[in-house]
C-alpha positions as CSV (number, residue, x, y, z in Angstrom):
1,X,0.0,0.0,0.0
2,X,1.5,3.3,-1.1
3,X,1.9,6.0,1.0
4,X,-0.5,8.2,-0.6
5,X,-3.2,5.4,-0.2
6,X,-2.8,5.2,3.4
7,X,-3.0,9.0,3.8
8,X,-6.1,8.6,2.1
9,X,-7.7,5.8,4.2
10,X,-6.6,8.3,7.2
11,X,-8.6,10.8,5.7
12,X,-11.6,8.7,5.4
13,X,-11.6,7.6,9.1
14,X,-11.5,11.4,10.4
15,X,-14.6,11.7,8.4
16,X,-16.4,9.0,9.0
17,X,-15.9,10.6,12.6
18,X,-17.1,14.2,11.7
19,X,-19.9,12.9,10.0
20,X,-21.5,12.4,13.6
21,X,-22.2,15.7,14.2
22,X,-20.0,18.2,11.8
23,X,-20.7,16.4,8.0
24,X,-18.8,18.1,5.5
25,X,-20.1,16.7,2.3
26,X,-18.1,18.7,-0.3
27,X,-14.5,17.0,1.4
28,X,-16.2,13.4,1.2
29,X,-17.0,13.8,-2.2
30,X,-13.5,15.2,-2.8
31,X,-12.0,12.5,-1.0
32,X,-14.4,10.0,-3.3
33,X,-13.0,11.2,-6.4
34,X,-10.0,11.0,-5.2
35,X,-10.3,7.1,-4.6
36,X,-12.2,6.8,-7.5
37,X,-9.3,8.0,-10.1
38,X,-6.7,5.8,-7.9
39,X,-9.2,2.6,-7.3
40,X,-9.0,2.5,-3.7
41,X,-12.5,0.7,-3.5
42,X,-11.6,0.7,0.3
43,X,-11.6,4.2,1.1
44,X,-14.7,4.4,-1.3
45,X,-16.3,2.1,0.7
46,X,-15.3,4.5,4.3
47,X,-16.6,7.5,2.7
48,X,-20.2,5.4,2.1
49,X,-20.2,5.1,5.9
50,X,-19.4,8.5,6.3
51,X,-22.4,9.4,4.4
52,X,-24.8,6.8,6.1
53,X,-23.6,8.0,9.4
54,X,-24.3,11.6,8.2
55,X,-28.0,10.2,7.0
56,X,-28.6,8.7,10.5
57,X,-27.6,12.1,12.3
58,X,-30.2,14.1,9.7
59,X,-32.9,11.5,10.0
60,X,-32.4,10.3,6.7
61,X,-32.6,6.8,5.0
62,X,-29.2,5.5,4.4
63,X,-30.7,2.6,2.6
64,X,-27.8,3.3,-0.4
65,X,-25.1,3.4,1.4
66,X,-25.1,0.5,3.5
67,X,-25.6,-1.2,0.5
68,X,-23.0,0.4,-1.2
69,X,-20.9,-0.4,1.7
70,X,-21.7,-4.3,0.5
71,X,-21.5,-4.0,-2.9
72,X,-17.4,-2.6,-2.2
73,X,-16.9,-5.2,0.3
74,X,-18.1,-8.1,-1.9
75,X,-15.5,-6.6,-4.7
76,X,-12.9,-6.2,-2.8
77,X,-13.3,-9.5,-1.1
78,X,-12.0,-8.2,2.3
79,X,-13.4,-10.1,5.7
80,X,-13.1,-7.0,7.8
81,X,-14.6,-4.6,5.3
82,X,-17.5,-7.0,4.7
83,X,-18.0,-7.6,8.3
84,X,-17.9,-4.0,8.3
85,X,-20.5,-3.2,6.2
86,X,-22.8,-6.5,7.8
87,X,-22.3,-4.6,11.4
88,X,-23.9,-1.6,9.7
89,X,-26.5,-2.9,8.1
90,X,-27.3,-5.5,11.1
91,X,-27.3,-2.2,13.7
92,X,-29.9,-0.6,10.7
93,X,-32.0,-3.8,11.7
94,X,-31.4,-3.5,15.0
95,X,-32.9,0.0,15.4
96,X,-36.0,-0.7,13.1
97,X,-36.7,-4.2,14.0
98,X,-37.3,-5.1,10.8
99,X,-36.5,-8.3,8.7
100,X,-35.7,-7.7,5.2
101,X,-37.5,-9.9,2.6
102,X,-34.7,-12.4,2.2
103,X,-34.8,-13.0,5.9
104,X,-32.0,-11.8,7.5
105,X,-32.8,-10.3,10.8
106,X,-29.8,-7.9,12.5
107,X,-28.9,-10.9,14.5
108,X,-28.3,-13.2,11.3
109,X,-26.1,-10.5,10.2
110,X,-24.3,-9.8,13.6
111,X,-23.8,-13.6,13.2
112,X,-21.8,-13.5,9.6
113,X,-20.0,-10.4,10.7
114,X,-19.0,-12.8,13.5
115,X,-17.7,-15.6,11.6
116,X,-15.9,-12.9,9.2
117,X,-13.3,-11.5,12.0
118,X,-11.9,-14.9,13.2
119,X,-9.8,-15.0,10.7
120,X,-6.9,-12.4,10.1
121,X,-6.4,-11.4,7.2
122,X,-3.8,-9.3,5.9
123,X,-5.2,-5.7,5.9
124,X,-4.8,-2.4,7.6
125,X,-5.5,-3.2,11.5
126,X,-7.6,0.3,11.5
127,X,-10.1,-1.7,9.1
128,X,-10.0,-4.7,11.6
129,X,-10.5,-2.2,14.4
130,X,-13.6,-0.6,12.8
131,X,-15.6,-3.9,12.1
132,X,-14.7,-4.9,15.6
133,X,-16.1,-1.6,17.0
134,X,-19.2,-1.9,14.8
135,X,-19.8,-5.1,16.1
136,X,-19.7,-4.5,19.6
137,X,-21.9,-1.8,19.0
138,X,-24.8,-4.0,17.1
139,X,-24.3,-6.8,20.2
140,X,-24.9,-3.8,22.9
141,X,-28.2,-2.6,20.9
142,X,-29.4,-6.6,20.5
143,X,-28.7,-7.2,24.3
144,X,-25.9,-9.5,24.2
145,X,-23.4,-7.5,26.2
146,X,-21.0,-10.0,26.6
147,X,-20.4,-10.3,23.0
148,X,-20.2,-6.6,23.2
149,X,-17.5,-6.6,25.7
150,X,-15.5,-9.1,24.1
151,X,-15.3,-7.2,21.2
152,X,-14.4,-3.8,22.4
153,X,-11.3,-5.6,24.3
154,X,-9.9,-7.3,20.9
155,X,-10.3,-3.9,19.2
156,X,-8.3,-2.3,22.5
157,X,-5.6,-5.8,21.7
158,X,-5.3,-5.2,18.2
159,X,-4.9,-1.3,18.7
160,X,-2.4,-1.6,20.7
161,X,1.1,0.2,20.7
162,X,-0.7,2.1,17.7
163,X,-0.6,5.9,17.8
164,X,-1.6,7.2,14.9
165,X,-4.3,9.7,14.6
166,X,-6.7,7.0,13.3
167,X,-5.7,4.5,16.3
168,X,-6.9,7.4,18.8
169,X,-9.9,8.2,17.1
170,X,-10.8,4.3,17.5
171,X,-9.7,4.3,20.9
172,X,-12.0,7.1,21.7
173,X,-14.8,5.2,20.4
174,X,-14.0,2.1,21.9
175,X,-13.9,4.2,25.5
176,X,-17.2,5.8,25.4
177,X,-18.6,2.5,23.8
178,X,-17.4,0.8,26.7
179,X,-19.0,3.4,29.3
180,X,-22.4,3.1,27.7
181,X,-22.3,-0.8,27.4
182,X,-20.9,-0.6,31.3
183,X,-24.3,1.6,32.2
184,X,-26.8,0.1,30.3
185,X,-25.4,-3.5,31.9
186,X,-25.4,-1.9,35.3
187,X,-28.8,-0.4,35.0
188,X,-30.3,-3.7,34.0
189,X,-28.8,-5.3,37.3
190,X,-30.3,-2.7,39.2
191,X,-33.8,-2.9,37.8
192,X,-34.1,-6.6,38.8
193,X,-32.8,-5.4,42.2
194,X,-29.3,-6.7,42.0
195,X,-27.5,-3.8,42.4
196,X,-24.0,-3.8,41.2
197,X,-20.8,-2.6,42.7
198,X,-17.7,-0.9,41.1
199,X,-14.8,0.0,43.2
200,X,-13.5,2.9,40.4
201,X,-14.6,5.0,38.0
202,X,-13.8,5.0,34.6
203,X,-10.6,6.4,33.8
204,X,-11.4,10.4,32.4
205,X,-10.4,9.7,28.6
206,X,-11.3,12.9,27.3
207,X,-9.2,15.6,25.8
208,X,-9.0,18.5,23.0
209,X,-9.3,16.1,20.3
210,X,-13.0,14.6,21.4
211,X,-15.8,15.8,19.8
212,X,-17.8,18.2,22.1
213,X,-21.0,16.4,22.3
214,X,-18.6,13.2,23.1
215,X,-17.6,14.6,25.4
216,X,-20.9,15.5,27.3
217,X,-21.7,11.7,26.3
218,X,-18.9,10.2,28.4
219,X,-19.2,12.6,31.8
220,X,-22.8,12.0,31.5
221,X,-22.7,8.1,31.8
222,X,-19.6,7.9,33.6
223,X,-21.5,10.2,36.4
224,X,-24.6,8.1,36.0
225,X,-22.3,4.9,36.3
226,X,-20.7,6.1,39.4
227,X,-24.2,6.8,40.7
228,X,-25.9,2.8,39.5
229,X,-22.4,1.1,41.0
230,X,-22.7,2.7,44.3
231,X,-19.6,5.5,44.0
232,X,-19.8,8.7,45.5
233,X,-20.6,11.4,43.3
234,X,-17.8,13.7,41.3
235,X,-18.8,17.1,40.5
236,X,-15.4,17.7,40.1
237,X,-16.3,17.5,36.3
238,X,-19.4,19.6,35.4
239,X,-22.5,17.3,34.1
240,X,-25.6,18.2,32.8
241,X,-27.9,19.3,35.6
242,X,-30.3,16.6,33.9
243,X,-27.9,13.8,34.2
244,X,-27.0,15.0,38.2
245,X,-30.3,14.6,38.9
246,X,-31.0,11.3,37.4
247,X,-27.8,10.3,39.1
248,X,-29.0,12.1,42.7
249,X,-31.7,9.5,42.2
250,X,-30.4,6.4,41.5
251,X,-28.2,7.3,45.0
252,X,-31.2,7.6,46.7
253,X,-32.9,4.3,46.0
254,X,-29.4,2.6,46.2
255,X,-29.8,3.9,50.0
256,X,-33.3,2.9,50.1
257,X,-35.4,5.9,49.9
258,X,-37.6,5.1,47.5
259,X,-39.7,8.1,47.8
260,X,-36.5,10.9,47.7
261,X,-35.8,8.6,44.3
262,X,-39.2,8.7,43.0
263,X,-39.2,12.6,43.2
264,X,-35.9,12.9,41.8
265,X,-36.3,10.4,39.0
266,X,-39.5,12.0,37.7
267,X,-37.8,15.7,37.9
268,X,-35.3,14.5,35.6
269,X,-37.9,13.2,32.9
270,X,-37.3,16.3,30.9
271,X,-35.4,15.7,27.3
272,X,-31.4,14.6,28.2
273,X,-28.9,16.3,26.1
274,X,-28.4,12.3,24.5
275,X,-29.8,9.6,24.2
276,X,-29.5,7.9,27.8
277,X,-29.1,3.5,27.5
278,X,-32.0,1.9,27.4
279,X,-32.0,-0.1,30.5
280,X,-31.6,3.6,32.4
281,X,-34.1,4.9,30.8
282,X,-35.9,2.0,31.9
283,X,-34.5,1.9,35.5
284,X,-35.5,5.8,36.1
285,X,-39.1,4.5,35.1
286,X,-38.7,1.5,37.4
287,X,-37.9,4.2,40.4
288,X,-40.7,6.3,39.7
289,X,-42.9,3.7,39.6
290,X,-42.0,2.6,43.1
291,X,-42.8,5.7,44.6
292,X,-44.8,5.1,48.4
293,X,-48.4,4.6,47.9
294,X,-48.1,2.4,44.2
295,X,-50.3,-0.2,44.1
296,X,-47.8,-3.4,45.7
297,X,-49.3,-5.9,43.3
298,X,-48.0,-2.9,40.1
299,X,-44.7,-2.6,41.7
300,X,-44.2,-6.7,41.7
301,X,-45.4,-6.7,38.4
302,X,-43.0,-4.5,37.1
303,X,-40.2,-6.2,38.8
304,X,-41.6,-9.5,37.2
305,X,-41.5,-7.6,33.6
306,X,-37.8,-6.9,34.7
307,X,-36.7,-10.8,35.5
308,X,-38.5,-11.9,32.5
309,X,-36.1,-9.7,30.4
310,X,-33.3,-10.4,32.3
311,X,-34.0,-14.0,31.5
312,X,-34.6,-13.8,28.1
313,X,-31.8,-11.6,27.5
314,X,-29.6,-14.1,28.5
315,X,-31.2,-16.9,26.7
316,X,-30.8,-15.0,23.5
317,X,-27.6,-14.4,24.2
318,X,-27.0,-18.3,24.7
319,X,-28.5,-19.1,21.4
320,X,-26.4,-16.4,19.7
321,X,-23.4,-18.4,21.1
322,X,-24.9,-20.7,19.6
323,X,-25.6,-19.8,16.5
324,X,-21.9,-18.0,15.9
325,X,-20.6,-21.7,16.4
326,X,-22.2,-23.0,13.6
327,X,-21.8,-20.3,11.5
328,X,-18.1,-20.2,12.3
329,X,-18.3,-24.1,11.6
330,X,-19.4,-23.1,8.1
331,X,-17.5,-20.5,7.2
332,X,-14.5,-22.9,8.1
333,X,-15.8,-25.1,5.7
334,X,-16.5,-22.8,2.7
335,X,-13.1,-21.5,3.6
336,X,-11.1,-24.9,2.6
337,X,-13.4,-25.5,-0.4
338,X,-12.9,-22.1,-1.8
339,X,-9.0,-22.6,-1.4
340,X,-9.0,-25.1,-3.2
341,X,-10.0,-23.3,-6.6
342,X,-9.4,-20.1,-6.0
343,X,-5.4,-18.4,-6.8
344,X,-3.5,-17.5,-3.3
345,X,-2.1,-14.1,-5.0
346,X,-5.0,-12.4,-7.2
347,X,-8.2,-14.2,-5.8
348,X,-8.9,-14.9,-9.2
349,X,-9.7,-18.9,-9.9
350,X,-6.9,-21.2,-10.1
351,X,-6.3,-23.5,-12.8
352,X,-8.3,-26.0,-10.7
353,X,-10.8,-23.4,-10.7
354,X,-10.4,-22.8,-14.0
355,X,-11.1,-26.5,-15.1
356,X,-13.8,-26.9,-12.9
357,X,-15.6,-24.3,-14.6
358,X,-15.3,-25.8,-18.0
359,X,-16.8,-29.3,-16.5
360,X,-19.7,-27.1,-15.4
361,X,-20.1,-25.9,-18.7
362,X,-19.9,-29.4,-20.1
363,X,-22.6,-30.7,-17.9
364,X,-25.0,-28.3,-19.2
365,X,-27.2,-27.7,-22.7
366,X,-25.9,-24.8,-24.2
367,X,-26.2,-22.9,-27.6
368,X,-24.8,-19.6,-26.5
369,X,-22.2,-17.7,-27.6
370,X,-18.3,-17.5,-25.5
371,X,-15.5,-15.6,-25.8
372,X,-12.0,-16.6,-24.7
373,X,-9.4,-14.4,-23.7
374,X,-5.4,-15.3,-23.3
375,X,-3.8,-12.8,-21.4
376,X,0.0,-12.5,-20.9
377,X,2.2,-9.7,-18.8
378,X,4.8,-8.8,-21.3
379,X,8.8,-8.6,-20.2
380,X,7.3,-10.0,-16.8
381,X,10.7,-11.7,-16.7
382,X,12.5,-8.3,-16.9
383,X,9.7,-6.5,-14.2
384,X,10.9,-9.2,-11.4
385,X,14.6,-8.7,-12.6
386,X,14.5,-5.0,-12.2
387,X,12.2,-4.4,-9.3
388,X,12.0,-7.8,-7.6
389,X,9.7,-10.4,-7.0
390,X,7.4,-8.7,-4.3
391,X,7.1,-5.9,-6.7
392,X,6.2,-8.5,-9.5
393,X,3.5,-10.0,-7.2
394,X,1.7,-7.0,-7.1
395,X,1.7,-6.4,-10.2
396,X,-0.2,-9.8,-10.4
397,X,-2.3,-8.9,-7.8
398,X,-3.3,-5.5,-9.3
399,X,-3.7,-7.1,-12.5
400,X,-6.0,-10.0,-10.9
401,X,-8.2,-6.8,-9.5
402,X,-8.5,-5.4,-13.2
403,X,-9.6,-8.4,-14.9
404,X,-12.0,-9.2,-11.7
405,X,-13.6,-5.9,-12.6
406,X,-14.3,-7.1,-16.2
407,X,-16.3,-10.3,-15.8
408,X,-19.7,-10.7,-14.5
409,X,-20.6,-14.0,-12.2
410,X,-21.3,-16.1,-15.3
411,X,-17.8,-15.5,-16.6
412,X,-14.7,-16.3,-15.7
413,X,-11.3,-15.1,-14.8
414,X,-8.6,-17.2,-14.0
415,X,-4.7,-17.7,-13.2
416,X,-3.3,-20.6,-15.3
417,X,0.1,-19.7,-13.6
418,X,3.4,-17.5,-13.4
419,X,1.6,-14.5,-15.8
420,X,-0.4,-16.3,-17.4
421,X,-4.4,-15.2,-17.6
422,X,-7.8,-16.7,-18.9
423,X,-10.4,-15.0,-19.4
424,X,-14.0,-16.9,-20.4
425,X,-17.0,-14.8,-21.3
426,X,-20.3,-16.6,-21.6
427,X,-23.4,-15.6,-23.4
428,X,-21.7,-12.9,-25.5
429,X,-22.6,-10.6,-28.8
430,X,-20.6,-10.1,-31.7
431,X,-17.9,-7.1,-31.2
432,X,-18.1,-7.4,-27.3
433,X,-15.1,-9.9,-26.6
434,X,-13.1,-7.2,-28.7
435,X,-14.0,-4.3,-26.8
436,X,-13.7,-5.9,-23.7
437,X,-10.2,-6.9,-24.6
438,X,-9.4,-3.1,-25.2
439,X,-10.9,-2.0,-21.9
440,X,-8.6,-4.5,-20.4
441,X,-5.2,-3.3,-22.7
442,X,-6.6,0.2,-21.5
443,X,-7.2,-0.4,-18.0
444,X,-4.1,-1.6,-17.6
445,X,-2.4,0.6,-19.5
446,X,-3.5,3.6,-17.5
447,X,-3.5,2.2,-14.3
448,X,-0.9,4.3,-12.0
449,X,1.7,1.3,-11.9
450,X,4.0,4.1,-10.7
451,X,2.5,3.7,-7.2
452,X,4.0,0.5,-7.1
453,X,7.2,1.6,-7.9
454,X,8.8,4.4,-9.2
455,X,9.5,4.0,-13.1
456,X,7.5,0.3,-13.3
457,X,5.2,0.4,-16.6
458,X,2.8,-2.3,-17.6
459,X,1.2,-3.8,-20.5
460,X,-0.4,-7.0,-21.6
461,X,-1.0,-9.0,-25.1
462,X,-4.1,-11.0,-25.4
463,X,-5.1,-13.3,-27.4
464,X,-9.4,-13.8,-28.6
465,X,-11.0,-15.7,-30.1
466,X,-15.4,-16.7,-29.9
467,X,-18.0,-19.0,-31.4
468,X,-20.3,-21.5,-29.2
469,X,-19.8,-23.7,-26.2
470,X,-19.2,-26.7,-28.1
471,X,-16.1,-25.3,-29.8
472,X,-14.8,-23.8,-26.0
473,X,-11.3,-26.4,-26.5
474,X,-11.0,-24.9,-29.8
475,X,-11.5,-21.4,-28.9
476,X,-9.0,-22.1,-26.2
477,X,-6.2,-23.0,-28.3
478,X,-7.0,-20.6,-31.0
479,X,-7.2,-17.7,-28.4
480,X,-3.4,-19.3,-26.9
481,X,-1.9,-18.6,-31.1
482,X,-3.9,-15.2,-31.2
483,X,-1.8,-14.3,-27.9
484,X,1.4,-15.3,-29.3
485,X,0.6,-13.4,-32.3
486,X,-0.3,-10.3,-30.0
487,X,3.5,-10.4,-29.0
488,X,4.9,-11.1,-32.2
489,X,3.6,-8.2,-33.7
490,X,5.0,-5.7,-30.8
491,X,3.2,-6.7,-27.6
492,X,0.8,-4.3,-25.5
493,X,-1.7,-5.4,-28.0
494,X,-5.6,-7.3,-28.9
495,X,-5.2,-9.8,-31.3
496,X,-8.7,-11.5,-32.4
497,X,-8.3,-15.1,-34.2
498,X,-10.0,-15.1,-37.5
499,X,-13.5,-16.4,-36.8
């Protein structure tokens, strides 16, 4: 990854962050085109989530960007940008309660975001960082807090030692993530009467570089913390007068004055400056409810209510335990079946892939037209001479992106080995395997090589030939000459056998 690239995935993570209260849409679009002209279908990807977040703090439907999230995530065949974009759309879920119509419900989702992160991959720890955060923040909303807490810890592991400005940022999230999840966790042990104990407060993360209404966010829950976990209060840091209240009350049924808590709790009913967890929201309702004089038979009702969702809270979160084995199970499974077919370098099939693919074809009844491309890396010899073989690598791996962008899912695209590339197109029309051949010569031919390393140019000779599925083995060897006819006459060139 250049240097320029990184700066620009920086970029995208302090906007993602503004987006949550100070969107500035004109730099995310500039930062889109930038990644547009360079291909970084990664920081294209950020910038949607910047835009969704933006949505979500407007009250607007970010419907198109969650699934443009996928869409990138899919392409780029990344496991933390995928589980990434699932989180999102799985906290969307979370917050509507709704089930799409192919079924899958923000738990299912949580679940395949899950099975995603257990692998490491190699790719920037920030994107690692993010899903993980995401994640934790989808298990808080669904209840399972432990899940929650698990993950905010292996974002904290895999952070670690980091200091850059994007590391911070995460860190910051992960600290008033972990606040909130604390609270709401806290609250619902009180609300079933089993108060909790702490014997410190959170550490006081903030500084210059939090947001303003962070800030406000993490003194407010860290007071009302202090308050459910029986520590004494510290005004030592102002708080919303609100929030001191609330807090005030929780003291006082702590200390079992129900009626001093009931007063309190329904003084402080008034609209908080954030949104306050759900369980103390539903613990300040608990106190009021209990104020002297409530009907006894109400008050154990309530308390039943409480138990009930205690209970089911942590049956759920059994049977999402569950559920995240067996999904693990399976993605462990389509993991080894996948490698067996698919190229290590360029994610592109292998050859195993490649003939597997052609005995699918085989097996079927077909009349349609193909196309066949050959596609060779000319003077690759000379590029791993000159710049060295990790430099020639990428250059396979760039190249293995390019051709991926040309094929739909009934094509193919495929390393036979070393530099060598197939490329099958199914169901075609006259004059399109030629002019998707020249989008290929041009695409690579333009594609900033120089990023790589300084001075490293690239082109390709391919080879095409077409005609029907019957004559594929034909097409194949006639496509093979057409290539080595392409580099006879001066490389960098399309040459189409005669038909």
């Amino acid at each position: 990854m250049t240097d320029q690239h990184s700066t620009a995935i920086e970029q995208a993570y302090l906007l993602i962050e503004a987006a949550q209260g100070h969107h500035d849409a004109a730099r995310v679009e500039a930062a889109d085109q930038q990644a547009i002209a360079h291909g970084w279908y990664d920081v294209r990807l950020l910038l949607h989530f910047a835009r969704s977040l933006a949505c979500l703090e407007a009250g607007l439907d970010d419907t198109e960007h969650v699934d443009a999230m996928l869409a990138a995530a899919v392409a780029l065949d990344s496991p933390a940008l995928l589980a990434l974009a699932l989180a999102v759309k799985a906290a969307r879920r979370a917050r509507t309660h709704r089930t799409s119509s192919d079924g899958d419900s923000a738990s299912r989702l949580l679940v395949q975001a899950v099975g995603l992160l257990d692998h490491p991959a190699d790719e920037p720890a920030v994107h690692r960082a993010a899903a993980l955060i995401e994640v934790g923040c989808v298990a808080h909303v669904l209840g399972f807090w432990e899940l929650a807490q698990e993950y905010y810890e292996r974002t904290r592991q895999i952070m670690a030692g980091d200091t850059s400005p994007t590391a911070r940022r995460q860190l910051r999230v992960v600290a008033i993530n972990e606040v909130d999840l604390s609270l709401d966790w806290a609250a619902g042990l009180a609300e079933i009467g089993d108060w909790p104990t702490r014997t410190e407060e959170f550490a006081d993360m903030t500084d210059a570089e939090w947001p303003p209404v962070w800030v406000v966010e993490f003194h407010g829950n860290r007071e009302l913390l202090a308050a459910v976990t029986g520590l004494p209060a510290d005004r030592s840091v102002p708080v919303d007068q609100r929030i001191a209240t609330l807090s005030d009350a929780i003291r006082a049924a702590r200390a079992g004055d129900a009626a001093h808590a009931a007063q309190l709790a329904e003084e402080a009913t008034e609209e908080f400056p954030y949104e306050l967890p759900t369980r103390v929201y539903l613990l300040q309702l608990a106190l009021i409810a209990k104020r002297p004089g409530t009907n006894p038979t109400a008050i154990r009702y309530g308390d039943e209510l409480a138990r009930l969702r205690w209970n089911d809270r942590l049956d759920r979160m059994a049977a999402m335990r569950d559920a995240i084995a067996v999904e693990r199970r399976r993605q462990e499974h389509e993991r080894l079946s996948r490698d067996l077919v698919v190229d290590d370098l360029t994610g592109l099939a292998n050859r195993r892939g490649y003939q597997a693919y052609l005995d699918s074809l085989g097996a079927t009844i077909d009349h349609g037209s193909y196309a066949v491309m050959m596609i060779d890396v000319d003077h690759f010899k000379k590029v791993n001479d000159r710049f060295g073989h990790d430099i020639g690598d990428l250059v396979l791996i760039r190249l293995g992106h390019i051709l991926a962008a040309q094929v739909r899912p009934a094509d193919l695209a495929a390393r036979l080995g070393g530099d060598e590339f197939v490329v099958i197109l199914a169901e075609v029309l006259p004059g399109v395997p030629e002019a998707r051949a020249g989008q290929i010569l041009d695409a690579v031919r333009t594609h900033p090589w120089g990023e790589i390393a300084a001075g490293l140019t690239v082109s390709v000779s391919i080879g095409v030939h077409h005609g029907s599925r019957a004559e594929l083995p034909a097409l194949l060897s006639d496509a093979d000459r057409s290539l080595y006819e392409a580099k006879h006459h001066g490389r960098g060139r399309v040459a189409v056998a005669a038909g």
